[in-house]
C-alpha positions in Angstrom: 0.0 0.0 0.0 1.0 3.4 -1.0 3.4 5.1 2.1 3.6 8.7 0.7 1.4 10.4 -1.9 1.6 9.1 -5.3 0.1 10.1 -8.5 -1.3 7.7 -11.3 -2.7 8.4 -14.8 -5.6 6.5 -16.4 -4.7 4.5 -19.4 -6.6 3.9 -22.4 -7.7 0.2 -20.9 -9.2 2.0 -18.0 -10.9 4.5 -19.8 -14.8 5.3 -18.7 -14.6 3.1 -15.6 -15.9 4.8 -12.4 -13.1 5.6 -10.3 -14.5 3.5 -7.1 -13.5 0.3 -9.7 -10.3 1.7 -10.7 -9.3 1.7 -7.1 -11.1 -1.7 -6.8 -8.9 -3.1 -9.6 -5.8 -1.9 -8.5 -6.1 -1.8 -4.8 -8.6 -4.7 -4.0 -7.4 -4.3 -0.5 -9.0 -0.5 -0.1 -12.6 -1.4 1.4 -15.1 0.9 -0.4 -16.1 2.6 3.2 -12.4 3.4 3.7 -12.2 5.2 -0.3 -15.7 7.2 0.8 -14.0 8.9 3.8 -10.6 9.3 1.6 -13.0 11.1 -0.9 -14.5 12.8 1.4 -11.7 14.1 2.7 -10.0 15.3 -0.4 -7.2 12.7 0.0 -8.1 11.6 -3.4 -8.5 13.9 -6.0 -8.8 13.3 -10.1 -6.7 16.4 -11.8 -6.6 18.6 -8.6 -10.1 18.5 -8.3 -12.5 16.6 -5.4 -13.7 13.5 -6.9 -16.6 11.4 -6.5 -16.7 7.5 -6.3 -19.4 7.1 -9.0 -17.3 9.5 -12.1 -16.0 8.4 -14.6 -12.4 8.3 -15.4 -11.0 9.7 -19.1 -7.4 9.2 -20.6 -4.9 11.1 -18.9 -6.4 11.9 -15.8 -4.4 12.2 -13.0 -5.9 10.3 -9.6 -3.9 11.3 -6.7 -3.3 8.4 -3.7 -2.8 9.3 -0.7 -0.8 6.6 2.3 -3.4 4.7 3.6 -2.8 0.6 5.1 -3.8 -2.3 3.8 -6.7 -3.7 5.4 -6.1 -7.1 6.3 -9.7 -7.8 7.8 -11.5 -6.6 4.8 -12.8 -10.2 3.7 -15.5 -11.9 6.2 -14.2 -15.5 7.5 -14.7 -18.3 4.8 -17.1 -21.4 5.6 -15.9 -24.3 5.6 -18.2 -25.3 2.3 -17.0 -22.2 0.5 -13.8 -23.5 1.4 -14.2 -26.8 0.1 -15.4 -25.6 -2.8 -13.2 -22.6 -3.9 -10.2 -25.6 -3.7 -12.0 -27.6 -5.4 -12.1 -25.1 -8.8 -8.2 -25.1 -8.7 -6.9 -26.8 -11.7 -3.3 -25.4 -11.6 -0.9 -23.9 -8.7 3.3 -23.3 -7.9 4.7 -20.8 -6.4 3.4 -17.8 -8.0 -0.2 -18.9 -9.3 -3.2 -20.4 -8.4 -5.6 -21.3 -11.5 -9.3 -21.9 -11.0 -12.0 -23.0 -13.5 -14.6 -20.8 -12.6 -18.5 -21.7 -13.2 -20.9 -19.9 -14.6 -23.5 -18.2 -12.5 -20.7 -17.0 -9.9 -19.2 -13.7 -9.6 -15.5 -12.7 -9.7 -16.2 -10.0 -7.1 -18.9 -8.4 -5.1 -21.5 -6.0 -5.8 -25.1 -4.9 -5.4 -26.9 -7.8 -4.7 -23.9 -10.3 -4.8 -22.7 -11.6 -1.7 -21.2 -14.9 -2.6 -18.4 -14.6 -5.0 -14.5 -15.4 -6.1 -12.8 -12.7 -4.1 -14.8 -13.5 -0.6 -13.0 -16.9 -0.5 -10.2 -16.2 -1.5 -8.4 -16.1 2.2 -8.9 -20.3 2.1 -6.0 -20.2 -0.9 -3.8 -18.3 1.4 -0.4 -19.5 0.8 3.0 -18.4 2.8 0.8 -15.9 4.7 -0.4 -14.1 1.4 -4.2 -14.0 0.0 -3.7 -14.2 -3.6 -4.8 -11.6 -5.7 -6.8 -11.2 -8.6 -5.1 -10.1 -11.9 -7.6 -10.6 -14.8 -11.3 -11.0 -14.4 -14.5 -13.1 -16.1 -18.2 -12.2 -16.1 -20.2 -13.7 -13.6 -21.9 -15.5 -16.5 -18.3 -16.9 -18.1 -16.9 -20.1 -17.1 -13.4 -21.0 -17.4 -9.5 -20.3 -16.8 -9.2 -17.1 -13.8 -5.7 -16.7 -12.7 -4.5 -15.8 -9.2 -1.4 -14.4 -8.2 0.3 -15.5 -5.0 2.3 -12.7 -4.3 2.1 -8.5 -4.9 5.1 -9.2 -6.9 3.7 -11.9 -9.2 0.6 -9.2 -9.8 2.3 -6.8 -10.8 4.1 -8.9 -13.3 1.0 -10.7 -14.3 -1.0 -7.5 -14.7 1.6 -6.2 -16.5 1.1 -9.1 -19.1 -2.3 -8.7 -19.7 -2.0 -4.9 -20.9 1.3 -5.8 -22.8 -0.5 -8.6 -24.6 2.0 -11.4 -23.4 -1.2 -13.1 -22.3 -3.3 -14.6 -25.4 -6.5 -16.3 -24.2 -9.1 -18.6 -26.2 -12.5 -18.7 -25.4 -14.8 -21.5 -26.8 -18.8 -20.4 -27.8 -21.9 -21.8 -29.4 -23.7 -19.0 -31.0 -26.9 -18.5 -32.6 -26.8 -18.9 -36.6 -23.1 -19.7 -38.6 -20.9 -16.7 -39.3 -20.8 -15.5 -43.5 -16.9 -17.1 -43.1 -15.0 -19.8 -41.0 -12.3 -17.4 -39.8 -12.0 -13.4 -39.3 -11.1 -10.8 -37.4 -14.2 -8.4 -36.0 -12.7 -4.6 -35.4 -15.3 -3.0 -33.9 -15.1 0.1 -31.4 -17.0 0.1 -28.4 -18.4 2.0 -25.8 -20.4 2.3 -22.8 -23.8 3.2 -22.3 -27.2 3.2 -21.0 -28.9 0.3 -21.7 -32.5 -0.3 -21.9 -32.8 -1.2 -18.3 -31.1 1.6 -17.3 -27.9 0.2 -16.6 -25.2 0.3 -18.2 -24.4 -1.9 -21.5 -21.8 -2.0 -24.5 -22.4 -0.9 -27.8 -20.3 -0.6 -31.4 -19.7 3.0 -31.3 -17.7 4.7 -34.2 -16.2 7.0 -31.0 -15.9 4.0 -28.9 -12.5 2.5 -27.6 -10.5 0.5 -29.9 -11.6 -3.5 -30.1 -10.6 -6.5 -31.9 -11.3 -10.1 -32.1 -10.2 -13.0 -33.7 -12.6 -16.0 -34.4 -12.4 -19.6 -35.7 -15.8 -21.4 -36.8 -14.7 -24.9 -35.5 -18.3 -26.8 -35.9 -22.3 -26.3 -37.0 -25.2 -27.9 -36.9 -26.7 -26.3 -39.9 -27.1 -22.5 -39.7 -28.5 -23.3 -36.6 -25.5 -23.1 -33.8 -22.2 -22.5 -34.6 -19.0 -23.1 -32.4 -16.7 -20.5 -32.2 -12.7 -20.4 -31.0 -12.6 -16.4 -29.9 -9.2 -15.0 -29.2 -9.9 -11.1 -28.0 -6.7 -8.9 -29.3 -8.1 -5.9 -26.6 -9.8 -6.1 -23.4 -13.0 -4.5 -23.5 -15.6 -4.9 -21.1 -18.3 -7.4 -22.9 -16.0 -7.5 -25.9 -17.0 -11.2 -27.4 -20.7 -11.0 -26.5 -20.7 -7.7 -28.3 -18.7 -8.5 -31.3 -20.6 -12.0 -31.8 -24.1 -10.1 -31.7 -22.2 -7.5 -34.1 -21.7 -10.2 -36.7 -25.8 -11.3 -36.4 -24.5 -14.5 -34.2 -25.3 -13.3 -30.8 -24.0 -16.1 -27.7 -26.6 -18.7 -27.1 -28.0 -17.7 -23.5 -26.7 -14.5 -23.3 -29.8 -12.4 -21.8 -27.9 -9.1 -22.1 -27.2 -9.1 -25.5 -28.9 -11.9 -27.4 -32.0 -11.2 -29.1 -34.8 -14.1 -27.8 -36.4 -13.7 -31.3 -33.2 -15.8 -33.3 -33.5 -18.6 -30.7 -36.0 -20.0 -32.3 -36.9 -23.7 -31.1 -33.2 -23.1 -28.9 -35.0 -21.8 -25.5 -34.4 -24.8 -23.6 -30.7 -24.3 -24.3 -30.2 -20.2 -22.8 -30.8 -20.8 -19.4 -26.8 -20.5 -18.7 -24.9 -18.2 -21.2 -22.3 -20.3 -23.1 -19.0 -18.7 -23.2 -16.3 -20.3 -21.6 -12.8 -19.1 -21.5 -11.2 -22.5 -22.5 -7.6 -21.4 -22.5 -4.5 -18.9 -21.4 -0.9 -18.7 -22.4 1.0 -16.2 -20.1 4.5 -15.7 -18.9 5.9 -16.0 -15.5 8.6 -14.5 -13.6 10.7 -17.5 -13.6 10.6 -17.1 -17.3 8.1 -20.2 -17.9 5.3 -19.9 -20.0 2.2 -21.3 -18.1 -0.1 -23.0 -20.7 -3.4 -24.0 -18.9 -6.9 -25.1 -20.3 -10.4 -25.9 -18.5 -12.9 -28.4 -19.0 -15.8 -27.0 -20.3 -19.4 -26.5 -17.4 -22.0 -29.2 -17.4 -24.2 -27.0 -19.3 -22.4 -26.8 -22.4 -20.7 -29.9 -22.5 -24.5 -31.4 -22.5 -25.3 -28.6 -25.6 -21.9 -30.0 -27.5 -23.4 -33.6 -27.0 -27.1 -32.3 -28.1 -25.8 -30.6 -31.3 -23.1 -33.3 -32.1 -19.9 -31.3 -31.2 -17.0 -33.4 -30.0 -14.3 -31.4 -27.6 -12.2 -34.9 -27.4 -9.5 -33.1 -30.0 -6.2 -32.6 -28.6 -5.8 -29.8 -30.9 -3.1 -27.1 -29.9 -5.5 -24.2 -28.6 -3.7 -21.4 -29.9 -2.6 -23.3 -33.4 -5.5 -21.9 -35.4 -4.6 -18.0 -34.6 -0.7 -18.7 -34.7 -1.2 -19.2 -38.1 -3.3 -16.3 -39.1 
């Protein structure tokens, strides 16, 4: 934690977050009581100026930090269940990361309404006297690969691989309808908005942030569902559900941005959004590079069996983009 005053600026992959999740993201320690009274305070100020939790940050702001100490007691006590069951989705550890296949349905971190999630149980991984920390993140409604990092040091360095690009991550996803062609890369800008239930949603915006995807058509049953390899080249919030319903093949079971009318006779199959980060390729500080994939939830593997897919390949992952 932060012993004198320092001063960051906002980059372009934090652009139009609210600053209470830019201090959330980069100091998961700083309870959100403790930021109010900082705020209040003036301890924290965006460009000179007093700042609100709720605004939203633009490129090259400048947040000031004042000292403040970590807060060791921030997390309640883990159950014994949640216990059992957070070591139960690791799939990978050493001594720098822990690797969980998340399910679907559960949160990476709190929120309105969410009391059960990732980050509340992470103090029954605690390893060497250190909670690990999260580094990257998943929607609630994405399964799949979610790295931790053992140390502050190990964070760093995997945070810094993220925004460099070092990591490369594939994501596997049935979609509604087969893409015009097998393999392509969707550019498409995007921005933040209000959405139609007031809250806030993603939408291709000529003015919106740089975003790019790649995407492999691996399998179809007809023009009905198609099965998609997605390797995101930017990290936008929503940025494969967005770019799939941008090419007219929106993710089967995504209630946020599928459109109920293309289901057609697939209902029974959107209860549980199917998007699953199947794969990640990142370097560590002991110069390994940690390649690590996750088995797929019960809810699509029982769609691949429906449609006719087969996931028994041991096809490289990243072969398919390499090559591109």
């Amino acid at each position: 934690m932060p012993e004198k005053v320092t001063f960051a600026r906002v980059e372009e992959k934090d652009s139009d977050i609210r600053l209470d999740r830019w201090f959330k993201r980069y100091y998961p320690s700083l309870r959100h009581g403790t930021l109010e009274r900082l705020l209040r305070g003036k301890n924290i100020r965006v460009n000179g100026k007093k700042a609100t939790s709720d605004q939203h940050l633009h490129i090259g702001d400048e947040i000031r930090i004042p000292p403040f100490q970590e807060e060791v007691s921030l997390h309640k006590a883990v159950s014994e269940k949640d216990a059992a069951f957070i070591r139960s989705l690791v799939i990978y550890q050493d001594k720098d990361v822990v690797v969980l296949n998340k399910p679907a349905g559960l949160a990476v971190q709190g929120g309105t309404k969410t009391d059960r999630h990732i980050d509340g149980m992470l103090d029954a991984l605690t390893f060497n006297g250190e909670r690990p920390r999260l580094v990257h993140r998943l929607d609630k409604e994405t399964s799949g690969v979610l790295v931790l990092a053992r140390t502050a040091k190990v964070a760093a360095f995997l945070a810094e691989a993220f925004q460099t690009k070092a990591a490369r991550k594939v994501y596997w996803a049935l979609v509604v309808g087969k893409p015009e062609k097998s393999f392509g890369k969707i550019t498409a800008p995007l921005m933040k908005k209000s959405g139609r239930d007031g809250g806030e949603m993603v939408f291709v915006d000529p003015e919106g942030q740089k975003a790019q995807s790649l995407y492999q058509l691996i399998d179809s049953a007809g023009n009905k569902v198609s099965w998609l390899a997605l390797m995101p080249l930017t990290g936008r919030t929503h940025q494969l559900r967005v770019h799939c319903q941008s090419m007219g093949t929106p993710i089967l079971g995504d209630k946020k941005y599928g459109k109920n009318e293309t289901l057609d006779g697939l209902e029974s199959f959107s209860k549980f959004m199917h998007l699953h980060a199947r794969a990640l390729q990142i370097p560590l500080p002991t110069g390994k590079i940690l390649k690590i994939t996750a088995q797929m939830p019960i809810h699509m593997k029982n769609s691949f069996d429906f449609f006719g897919f087969s996931d028994k390949d041991n096809k490289e992952p990243f072969e398919a983009f390499e090559k591109k």
